[in-house]
N, C-alpha and C positions, 0 to 999 in steps of 0.2 A: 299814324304818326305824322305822315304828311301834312293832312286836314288839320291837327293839331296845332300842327307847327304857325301853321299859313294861318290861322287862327290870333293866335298870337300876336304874329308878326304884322298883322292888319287892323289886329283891334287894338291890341294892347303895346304899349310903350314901358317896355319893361327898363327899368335900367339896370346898372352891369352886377348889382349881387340880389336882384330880383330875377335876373339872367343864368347866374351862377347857379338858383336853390331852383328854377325851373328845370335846366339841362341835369343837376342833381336827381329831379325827380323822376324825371323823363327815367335816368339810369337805371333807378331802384323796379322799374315796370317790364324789362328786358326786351323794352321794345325795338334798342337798336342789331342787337341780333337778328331779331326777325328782319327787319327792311331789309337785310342782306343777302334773303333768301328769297322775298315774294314782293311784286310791287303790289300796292293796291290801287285798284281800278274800282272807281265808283260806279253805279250807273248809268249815272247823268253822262260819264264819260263812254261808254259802253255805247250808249244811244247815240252820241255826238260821233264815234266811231262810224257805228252802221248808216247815220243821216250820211254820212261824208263818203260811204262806200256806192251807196247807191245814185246819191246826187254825180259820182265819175259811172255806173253804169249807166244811167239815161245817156249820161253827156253823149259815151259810147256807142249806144245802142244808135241814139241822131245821128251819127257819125261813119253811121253802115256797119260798123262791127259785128261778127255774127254774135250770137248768144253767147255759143261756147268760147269764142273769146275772151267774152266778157267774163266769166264765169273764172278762167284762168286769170285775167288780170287783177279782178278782185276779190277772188274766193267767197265769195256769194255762193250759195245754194241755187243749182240750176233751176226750181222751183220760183225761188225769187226773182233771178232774173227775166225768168218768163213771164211772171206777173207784171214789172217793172217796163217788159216790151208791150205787152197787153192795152195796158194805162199809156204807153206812149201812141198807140196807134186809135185809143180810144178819142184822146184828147186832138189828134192832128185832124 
């Protein structure tokens, strides 16, 4: 519904009783029920997530933090993070 919306409101220039029969339709799909219960996360957003977890554990890990620090600040898989040290000591 989100995407939908953002849709809309970027492409198209609706005016107020092309506004009226959209949010209409919107109704008839029960979609806003749903939003009330679940957000949706894309994957693009999902991925922007993890990019943005691991780009604070490197920062971390340069910073002397041990692993398992790390691992609690960002809920990273200890796995990960060890790769993520690996690559850091590969590349200095």
């Amino acid at each position: 519904m989100e995407f939908i919306s953002g849709f809309i409101d970027t492409y198209l220039n609706l005016n107020e009783t092309e506004e009226q029969a959209f949010q209409a339709a919107i109704s008839t799909m029960g979609l806003e029920e749903k939003e009330e219960y679940m957000e949706i996360v894309t994957s693009w957003q999902r991925k922007g997530r993890i990019q943005a977890l691991e780009e604070v554990a490197l920062n971390s890990l340069r910073e002397g933090l041990s692993v398992e620090a790390v691992v609690r600040i960002t809920g990273l898989p200890l796995e990960k993070v060890q790769q993520l040290q690996a690559k850091l000591q590969t590349t200095d």
